[in-house]
MARBA-3410 file (N, C-alpha, C, O; in Angstrom, 1 decimal):
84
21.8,-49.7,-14.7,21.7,-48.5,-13.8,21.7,-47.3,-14.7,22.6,-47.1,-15.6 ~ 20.6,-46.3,-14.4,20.6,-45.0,-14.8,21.6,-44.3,-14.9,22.1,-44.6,-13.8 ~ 22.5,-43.5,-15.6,23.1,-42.5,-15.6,22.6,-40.8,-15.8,21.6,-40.5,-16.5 ~ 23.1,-40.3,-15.4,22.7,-38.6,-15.1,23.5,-37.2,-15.6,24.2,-36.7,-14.7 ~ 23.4,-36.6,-16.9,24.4,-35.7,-17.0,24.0,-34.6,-16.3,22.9,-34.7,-15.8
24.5,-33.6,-16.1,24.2,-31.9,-16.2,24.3,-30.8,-16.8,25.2,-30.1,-17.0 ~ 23.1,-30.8,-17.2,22.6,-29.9,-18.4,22.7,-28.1,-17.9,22.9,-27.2,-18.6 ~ 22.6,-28.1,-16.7,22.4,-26.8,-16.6,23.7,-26.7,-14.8,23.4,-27.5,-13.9 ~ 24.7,-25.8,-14.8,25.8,-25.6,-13.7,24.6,-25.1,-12.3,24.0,-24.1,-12.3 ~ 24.4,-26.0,-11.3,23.9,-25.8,-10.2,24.8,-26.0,-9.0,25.9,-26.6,-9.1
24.4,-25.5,-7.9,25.2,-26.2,-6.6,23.4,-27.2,-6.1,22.2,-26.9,-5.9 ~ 24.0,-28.1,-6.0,23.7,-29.2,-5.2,22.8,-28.7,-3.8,23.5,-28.4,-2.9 ~ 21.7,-28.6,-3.6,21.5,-28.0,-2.3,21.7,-29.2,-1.2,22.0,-28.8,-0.1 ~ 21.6,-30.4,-1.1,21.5,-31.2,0.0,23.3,-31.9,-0.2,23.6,-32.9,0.3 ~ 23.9,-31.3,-0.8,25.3,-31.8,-0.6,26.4,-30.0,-0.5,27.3,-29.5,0.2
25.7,-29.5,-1.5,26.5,-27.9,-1.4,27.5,-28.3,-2.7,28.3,-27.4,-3.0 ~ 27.6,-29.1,-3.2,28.6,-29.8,-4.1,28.0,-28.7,-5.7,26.9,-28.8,-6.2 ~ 29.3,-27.7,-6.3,28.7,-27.2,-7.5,29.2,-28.8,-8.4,30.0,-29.8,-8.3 ~ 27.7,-28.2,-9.4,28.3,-29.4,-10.9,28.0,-29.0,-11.9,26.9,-28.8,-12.2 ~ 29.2,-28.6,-13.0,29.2,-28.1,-14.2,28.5,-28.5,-15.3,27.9,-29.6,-15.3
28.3,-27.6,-16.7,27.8,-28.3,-18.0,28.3,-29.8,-17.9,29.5,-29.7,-17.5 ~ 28.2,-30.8,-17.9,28.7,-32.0,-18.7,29.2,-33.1,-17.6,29.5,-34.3,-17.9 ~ 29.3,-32.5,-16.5,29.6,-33.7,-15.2,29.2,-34.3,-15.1,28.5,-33.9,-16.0 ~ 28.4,-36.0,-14.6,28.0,-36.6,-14.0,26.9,-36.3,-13.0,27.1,-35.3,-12.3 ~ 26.2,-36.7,-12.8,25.1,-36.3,-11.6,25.3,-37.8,-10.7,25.0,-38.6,-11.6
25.7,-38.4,-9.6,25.5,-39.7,-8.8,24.5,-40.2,-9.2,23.6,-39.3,-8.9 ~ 23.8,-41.6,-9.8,22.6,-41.8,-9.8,22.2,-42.8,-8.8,21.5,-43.8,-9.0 ~ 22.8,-42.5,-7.6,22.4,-43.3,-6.2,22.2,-42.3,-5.3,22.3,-42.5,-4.1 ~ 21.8,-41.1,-6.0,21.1,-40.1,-5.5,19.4,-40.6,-5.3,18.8,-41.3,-6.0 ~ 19.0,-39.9,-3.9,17.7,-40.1,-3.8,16.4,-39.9,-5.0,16.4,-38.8,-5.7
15.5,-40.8,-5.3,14.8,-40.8,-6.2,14.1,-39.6,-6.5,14.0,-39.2,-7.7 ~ 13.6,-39.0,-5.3,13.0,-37.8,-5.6,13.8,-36.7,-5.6,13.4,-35.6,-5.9 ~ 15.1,-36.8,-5.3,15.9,-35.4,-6.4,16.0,-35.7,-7.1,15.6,-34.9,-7.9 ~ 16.5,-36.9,-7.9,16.6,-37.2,-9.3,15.4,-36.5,-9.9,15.7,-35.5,-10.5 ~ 14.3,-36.8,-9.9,13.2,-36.4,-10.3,12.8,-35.0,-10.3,12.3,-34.4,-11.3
13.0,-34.6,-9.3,13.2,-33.2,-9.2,14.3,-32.4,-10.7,14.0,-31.6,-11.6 ~ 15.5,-33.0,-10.4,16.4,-32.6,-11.2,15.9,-32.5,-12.7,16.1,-31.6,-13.5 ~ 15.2,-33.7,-12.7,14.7,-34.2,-14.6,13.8,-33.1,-14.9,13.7,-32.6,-16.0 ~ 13.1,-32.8,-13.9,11.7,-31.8,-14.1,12.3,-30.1,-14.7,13.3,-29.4,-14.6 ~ 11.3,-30.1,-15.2,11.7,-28.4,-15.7,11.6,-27.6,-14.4,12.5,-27.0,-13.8
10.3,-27.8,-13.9,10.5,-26.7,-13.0,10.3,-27.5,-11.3,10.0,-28.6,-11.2 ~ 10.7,-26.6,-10.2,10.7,-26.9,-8.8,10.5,-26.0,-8.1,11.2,-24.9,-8.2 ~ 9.3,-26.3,-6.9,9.6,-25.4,-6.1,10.9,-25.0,-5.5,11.9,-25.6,-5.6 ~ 10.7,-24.0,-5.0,12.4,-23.6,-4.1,13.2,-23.1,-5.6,14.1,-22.3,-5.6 ~ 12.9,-23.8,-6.5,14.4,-23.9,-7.4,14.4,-22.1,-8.0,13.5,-21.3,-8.1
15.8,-21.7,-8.3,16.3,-20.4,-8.7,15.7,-19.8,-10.1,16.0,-20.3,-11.2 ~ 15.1,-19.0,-10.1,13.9,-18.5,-11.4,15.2,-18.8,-12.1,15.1,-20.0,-12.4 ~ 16.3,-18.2,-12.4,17.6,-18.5,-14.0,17.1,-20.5,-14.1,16.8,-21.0,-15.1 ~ 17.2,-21.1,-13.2,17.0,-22.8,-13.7,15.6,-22.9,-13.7,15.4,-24.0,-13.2 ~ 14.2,-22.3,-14.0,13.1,-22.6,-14.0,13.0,-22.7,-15.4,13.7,-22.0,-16.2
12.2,-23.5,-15.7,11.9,-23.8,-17.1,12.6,-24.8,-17.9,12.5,-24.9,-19.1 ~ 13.9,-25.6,-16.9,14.7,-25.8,-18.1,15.1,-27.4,-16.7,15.4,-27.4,-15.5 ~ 15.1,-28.5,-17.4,15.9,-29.4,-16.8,17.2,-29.7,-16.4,18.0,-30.1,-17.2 ~ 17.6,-29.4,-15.0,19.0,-29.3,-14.8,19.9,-30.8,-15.0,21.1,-30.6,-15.2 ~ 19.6,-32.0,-15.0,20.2,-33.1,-15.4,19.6,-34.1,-16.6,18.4,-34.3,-16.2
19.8,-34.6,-17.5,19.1,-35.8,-18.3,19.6,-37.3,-18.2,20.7,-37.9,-18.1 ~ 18.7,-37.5,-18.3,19.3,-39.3,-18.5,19.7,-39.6,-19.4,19.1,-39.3,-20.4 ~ 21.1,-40.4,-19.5,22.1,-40.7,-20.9,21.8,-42.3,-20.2,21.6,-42.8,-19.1 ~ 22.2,-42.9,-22.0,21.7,-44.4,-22.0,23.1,-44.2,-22.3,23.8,-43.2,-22.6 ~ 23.5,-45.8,-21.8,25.3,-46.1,-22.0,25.1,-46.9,-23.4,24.3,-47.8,-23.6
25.9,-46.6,-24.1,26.3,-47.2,-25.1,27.1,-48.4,-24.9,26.6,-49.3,-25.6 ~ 27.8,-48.7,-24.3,28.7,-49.5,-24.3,27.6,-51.1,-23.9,26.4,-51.1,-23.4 ~ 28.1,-52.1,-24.1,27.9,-53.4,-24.0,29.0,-54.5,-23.4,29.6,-55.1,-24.2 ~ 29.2,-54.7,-22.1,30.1,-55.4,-21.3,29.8,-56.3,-21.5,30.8,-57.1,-21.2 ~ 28.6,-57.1,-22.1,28.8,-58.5,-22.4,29.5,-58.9,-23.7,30.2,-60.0,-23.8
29.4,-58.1,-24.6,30.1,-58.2,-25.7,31.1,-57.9,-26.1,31.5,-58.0,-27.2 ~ 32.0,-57.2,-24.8,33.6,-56.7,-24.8,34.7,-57.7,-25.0,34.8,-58.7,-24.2 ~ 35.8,-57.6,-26.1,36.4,-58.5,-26.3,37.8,-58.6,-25.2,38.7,-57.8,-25.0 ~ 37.4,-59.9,-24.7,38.7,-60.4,-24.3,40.2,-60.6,-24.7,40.4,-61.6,-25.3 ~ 41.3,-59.7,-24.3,42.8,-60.1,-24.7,42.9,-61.1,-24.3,42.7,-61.4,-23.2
43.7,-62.1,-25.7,43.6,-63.5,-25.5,45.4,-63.4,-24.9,46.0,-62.4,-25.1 ~ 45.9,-64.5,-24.4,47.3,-64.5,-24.1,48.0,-63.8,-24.9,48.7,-62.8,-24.7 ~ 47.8,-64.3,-25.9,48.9,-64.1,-27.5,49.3,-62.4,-27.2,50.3,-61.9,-26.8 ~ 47.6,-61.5,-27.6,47.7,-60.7,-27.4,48.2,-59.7,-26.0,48.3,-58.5,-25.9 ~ 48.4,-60.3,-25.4,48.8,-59.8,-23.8,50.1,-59.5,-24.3,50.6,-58.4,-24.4
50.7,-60.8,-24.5,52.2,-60.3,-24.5,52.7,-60.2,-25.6,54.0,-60.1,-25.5 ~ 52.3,-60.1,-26.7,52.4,-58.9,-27.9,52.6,-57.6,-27.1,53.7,-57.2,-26.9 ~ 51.7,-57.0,-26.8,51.5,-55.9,-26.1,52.4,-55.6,-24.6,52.6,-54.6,-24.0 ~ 52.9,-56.8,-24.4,53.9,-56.5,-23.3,55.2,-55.9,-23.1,56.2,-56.5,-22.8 ~ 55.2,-54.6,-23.2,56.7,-54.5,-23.6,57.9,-54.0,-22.4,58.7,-53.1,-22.5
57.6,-55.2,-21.3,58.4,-54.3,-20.2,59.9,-55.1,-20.5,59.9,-55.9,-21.4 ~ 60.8,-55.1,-20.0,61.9,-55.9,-20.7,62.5,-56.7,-19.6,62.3,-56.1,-18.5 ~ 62.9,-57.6,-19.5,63.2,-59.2,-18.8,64.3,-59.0,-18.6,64.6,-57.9,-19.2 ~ 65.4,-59.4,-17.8,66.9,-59.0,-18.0,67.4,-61.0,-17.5,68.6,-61.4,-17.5
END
């Protein structure tokens, strides 16, 4: 699944929701605001955000299939609540 940063501080017009430099955008957001968002320019949109894409798409780095599992051992190495 897509992810969505925010490149440029907008309010949200179909939620009213502001979203800063660097927040998250939902990417179970409707396809065509997403698209909208990616685009430089939009109708309706405020001449200061024209010319410039208000969200981008970020690839995830991370790899869940290849995340290593704590084996026992390490569990309770790491356990340090104390027993009485």
């Amino acid at each position: 699944m897509s992810k969505y940063q925010v490149m440029q501080k907008f309010q949200d017009k179909d939620t009213g929701k502001t979203y800063d430099i660097g927040d998250l955008y939902p990417s179970n957001s409707k396809k065509n605001r997403i698209k909208a968002l990616l685009g430089e320019d939009h109708e309706g949109r405020d001449s200061r955000l024209s010319g410039k894409a208000i969200i981008s798409e970020i690839t995830d780095t991370s790899d869940t299939s290849k995340t290593k599992k704590a084996t026992k051992k390490e569990v309770k190495a790491d356990d340090d609540t104390t027993r009485d």
